[in-house]
C-alpha positions in Angstrom: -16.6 6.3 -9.8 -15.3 2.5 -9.6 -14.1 1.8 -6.4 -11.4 -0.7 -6.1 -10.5 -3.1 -3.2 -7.6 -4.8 -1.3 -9.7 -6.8 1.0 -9.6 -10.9 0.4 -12.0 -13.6 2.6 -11.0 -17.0 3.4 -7.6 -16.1 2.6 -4.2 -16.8 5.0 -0.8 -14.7 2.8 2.0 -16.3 4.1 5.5 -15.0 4.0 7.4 -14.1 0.7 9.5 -16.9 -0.3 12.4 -14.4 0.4 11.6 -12.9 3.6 15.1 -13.1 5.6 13.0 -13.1 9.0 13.2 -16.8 11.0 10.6 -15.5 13.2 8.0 -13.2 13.9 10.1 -9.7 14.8 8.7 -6.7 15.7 9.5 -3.7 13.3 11.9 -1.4 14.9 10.7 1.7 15.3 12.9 4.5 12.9 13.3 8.0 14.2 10.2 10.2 15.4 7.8 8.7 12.7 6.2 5.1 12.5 7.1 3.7 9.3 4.0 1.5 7.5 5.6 -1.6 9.1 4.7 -0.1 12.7 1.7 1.4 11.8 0.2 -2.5 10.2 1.7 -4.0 13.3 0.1 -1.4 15.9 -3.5 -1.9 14.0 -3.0 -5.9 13.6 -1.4 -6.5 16.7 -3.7 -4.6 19.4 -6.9 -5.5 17.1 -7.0 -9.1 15.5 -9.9 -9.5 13.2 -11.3 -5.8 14.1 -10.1 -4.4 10.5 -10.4 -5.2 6.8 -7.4 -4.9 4.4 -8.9 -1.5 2.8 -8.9 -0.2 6.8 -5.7 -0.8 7.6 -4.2 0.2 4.0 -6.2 3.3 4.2 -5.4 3.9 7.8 -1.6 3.9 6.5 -1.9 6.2 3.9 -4.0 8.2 6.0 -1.3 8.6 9.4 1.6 9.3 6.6 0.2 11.9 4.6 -1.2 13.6 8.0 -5.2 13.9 6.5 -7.3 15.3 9.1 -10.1 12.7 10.4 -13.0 15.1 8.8 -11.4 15.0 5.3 -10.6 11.2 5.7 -14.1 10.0 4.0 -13.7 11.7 1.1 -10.3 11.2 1.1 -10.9 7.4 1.4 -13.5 7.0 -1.5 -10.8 9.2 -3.8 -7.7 6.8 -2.2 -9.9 3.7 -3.4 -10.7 5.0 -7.0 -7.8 3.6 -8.3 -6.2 0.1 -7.5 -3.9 -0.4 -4.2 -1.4 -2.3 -3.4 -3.0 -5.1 -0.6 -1.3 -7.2 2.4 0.9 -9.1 0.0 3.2 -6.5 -0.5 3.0 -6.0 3.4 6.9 -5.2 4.6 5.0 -7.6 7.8 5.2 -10.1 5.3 8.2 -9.4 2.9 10.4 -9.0 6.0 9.4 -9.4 9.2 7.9 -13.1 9.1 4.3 -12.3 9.6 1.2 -13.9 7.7 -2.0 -12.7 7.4 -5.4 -14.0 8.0 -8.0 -12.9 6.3 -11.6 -14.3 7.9 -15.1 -14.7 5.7 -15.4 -11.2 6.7 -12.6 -10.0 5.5 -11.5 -8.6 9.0 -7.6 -9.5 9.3 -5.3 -11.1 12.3 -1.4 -11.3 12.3 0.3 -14.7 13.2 3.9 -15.1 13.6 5.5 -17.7 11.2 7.0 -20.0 13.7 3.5 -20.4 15.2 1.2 -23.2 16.0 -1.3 -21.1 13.9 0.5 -20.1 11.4 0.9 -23.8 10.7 -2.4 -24.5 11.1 -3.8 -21.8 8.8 -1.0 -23.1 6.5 -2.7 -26.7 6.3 -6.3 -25.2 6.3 -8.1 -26.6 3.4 -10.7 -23.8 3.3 -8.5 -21.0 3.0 -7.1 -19.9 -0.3 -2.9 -20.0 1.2 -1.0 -17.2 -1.1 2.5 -15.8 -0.7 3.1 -12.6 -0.4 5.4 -10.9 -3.0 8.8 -11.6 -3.0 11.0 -8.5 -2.3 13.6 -9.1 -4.9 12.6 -10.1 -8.7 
């Protein structure tokens, strides 16, 4: 079975050119269950650099669709077996100014656009620097 991947390396995805955020904001929390926004954030927030793309992508499909922890290998390697959506069509990203950093490990951080290392990462000459997908066409 072919597995597919959404993790980059050396890789910082900025905002989408139509992202209506002016700063990092928090995603607001909507009714009893966290929405993928929340669930990115909690993971990218509270753990910078601890998780690849695939982790937190997977982790998200995983916490929506409720799979049990035992059934999440399998579930995992069948989730993969097909292509994913990665971090650039984050709603972190799209909407609520955040970039992503992706490190030579592929292990990913958050940084809020308006900060002095979101600018920096901006400037770095060896990162690949990619927009995330614009939310309207």
């Amino acid at each position: 079975m072919k597995v597919h991947t959404t993790n980059y390396q050396n890789t910082f995805i900025t905002v989408a050119d139509d992202c209506r955020a002016t700063q990092g904001e928090v995603p607001p929390v909507k009714g009893d269950d966290k929405t993928i926004a929340n669930l990115q954030f909690d993971l990218l927030y509270d753990h910078p650099y601890k998780y690849t793309s695939d982790d937190i992508v997977f982790h998200c499909y995983a916490a929506k669709n409720k799979i049990p922890k035992a059934e999440q290998p399998a579930a995992r390697e069948q989730f993969f077996s097909k292509g994913q959506p990665c971090l650039r069509t984050s709603p972190l990203s799209k909407r609520y100014g955040f970039g992503t950093h992706h490190n030579e490990e592929g292990k990913v951080a958050l940084y809020a656009m308006e900060s002095p290392e979101y600018a920096k990462l901006m400037k770095d000459k060896g990162l690949k620097v990619i927009k995330a997908i614009k939310s309207s066409r």
